[in-house]
C-alpha positions as CSV (number, residue, x, y, z in Angstrom):
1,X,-8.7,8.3,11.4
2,X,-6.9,4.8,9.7
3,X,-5.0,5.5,7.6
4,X,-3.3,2.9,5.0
5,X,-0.2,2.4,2.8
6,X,-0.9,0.5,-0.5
7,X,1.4,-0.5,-3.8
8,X,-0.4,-0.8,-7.0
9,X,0.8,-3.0,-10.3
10,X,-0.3,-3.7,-13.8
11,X,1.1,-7.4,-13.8
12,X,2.9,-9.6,-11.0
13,X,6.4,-8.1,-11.1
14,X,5.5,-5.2,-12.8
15,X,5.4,-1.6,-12.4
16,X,5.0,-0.4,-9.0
17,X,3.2,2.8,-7.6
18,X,2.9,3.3,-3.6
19,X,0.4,5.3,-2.2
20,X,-1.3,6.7,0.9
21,X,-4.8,7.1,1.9
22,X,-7.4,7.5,4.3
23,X,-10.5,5.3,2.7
24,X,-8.4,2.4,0.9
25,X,-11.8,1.2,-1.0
26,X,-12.5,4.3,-2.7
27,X,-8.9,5.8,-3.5
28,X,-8.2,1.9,-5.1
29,X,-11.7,2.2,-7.1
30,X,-10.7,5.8,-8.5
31,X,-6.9,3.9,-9.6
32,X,-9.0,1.3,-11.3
33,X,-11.2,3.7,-13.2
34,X,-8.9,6.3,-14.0
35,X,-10.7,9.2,-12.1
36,X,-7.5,10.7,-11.9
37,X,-4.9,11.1,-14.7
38,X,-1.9,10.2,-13.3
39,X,1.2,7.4,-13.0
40,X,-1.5,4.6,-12.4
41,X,-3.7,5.2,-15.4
42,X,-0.4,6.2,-17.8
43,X,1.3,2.5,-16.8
44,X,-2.3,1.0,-16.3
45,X,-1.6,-0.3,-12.2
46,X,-4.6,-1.2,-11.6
47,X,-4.5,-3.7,-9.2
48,X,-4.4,-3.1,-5.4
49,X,-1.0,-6.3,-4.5
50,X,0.0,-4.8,-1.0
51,X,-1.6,-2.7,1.7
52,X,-0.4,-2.3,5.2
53,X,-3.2,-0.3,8.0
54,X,-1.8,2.2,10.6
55,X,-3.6,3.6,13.5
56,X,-4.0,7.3,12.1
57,X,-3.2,9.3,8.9
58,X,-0.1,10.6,10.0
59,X,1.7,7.6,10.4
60,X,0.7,6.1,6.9
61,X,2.8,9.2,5.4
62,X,5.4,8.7,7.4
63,X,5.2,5.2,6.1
64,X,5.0,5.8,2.5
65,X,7.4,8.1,3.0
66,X,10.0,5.4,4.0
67,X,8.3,2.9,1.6
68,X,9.1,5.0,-1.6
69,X,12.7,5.2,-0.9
70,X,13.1,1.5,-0.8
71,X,15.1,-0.2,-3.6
72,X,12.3,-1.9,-5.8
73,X,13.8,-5.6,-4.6
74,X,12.6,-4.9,-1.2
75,X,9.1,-3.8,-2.5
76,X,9.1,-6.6,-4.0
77,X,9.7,-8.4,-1.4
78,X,6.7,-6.9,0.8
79,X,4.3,-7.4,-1.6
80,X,5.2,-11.0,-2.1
81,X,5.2,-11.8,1.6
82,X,1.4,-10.9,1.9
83,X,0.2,-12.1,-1.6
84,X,2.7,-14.0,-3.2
85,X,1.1,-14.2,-6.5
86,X,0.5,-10.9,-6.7
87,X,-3.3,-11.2,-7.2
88,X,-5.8,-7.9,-7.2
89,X,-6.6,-7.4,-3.1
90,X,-9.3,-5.3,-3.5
91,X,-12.3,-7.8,-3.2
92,X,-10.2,-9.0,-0.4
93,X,-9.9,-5.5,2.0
94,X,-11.7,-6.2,4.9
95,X,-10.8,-10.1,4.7
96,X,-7.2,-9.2,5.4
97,X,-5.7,-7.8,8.3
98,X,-1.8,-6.5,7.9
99,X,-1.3,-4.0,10.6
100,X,2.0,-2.1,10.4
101,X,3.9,-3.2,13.7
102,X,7.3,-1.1,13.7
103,X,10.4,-2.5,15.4
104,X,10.7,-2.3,19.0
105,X,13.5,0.0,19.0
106,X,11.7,2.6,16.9
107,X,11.9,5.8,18.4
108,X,7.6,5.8,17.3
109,X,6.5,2.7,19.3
110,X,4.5,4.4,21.7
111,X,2.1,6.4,19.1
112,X,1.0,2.6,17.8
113,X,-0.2,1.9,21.5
């Protein structure tokens, strides 16, 4: 199962909520009608800036994992290497293709193969 690492925002350089999920479409569509009372609908982040795809589930968490102890800068910097203008990315899901490829020397690299 694919699983995928996404940041949400209300405004370019504004608030920032990571999250992981298994069906990026849907779990994006519930941030963006409030399904689910939470940090998105409180600061109103409701547009999808960054997502990264992994292989399974598994390795998503382990990615946000890493992801949400990042200093916001580099967060920052993430989102604004894929979409530098920090537009909403849903419409855009299947149109873009950023595949999580870990360093060489992680001690992970064959579980990407």
């Amino acid at each position: 199962m694919t699983g995928f690492v996404y940041m949400m925002s209300d405004k370019p350089r504004g608030v920032i909520y990571t999250g992981v999920t298994s069906d990026l479409h849907a779990r994006v569509w519930e941030h963006r009608n409030d399904v689910h009372r939470g940090f998105t609908s409180k600061y109103k982040a409701k547009n999808l800036v960054w997502f990264e795809r992994h292989p399974n589930i598994v390795l998503a968490i382990q990615r946000e994992k890493s992801l949400k102890r990042y200093l916001r800068e580099w967060k920052t910097d993430l989102i604004e290497g894929l979409n530098p203008t920090w537009l909403d990315l849903y419409e855009s899901i299947d149109e873009i293709e950023n595949v999580y490829q870990p360093h060489p020397s992680t001690m992970m690299w064959t579980n990407y193969n």
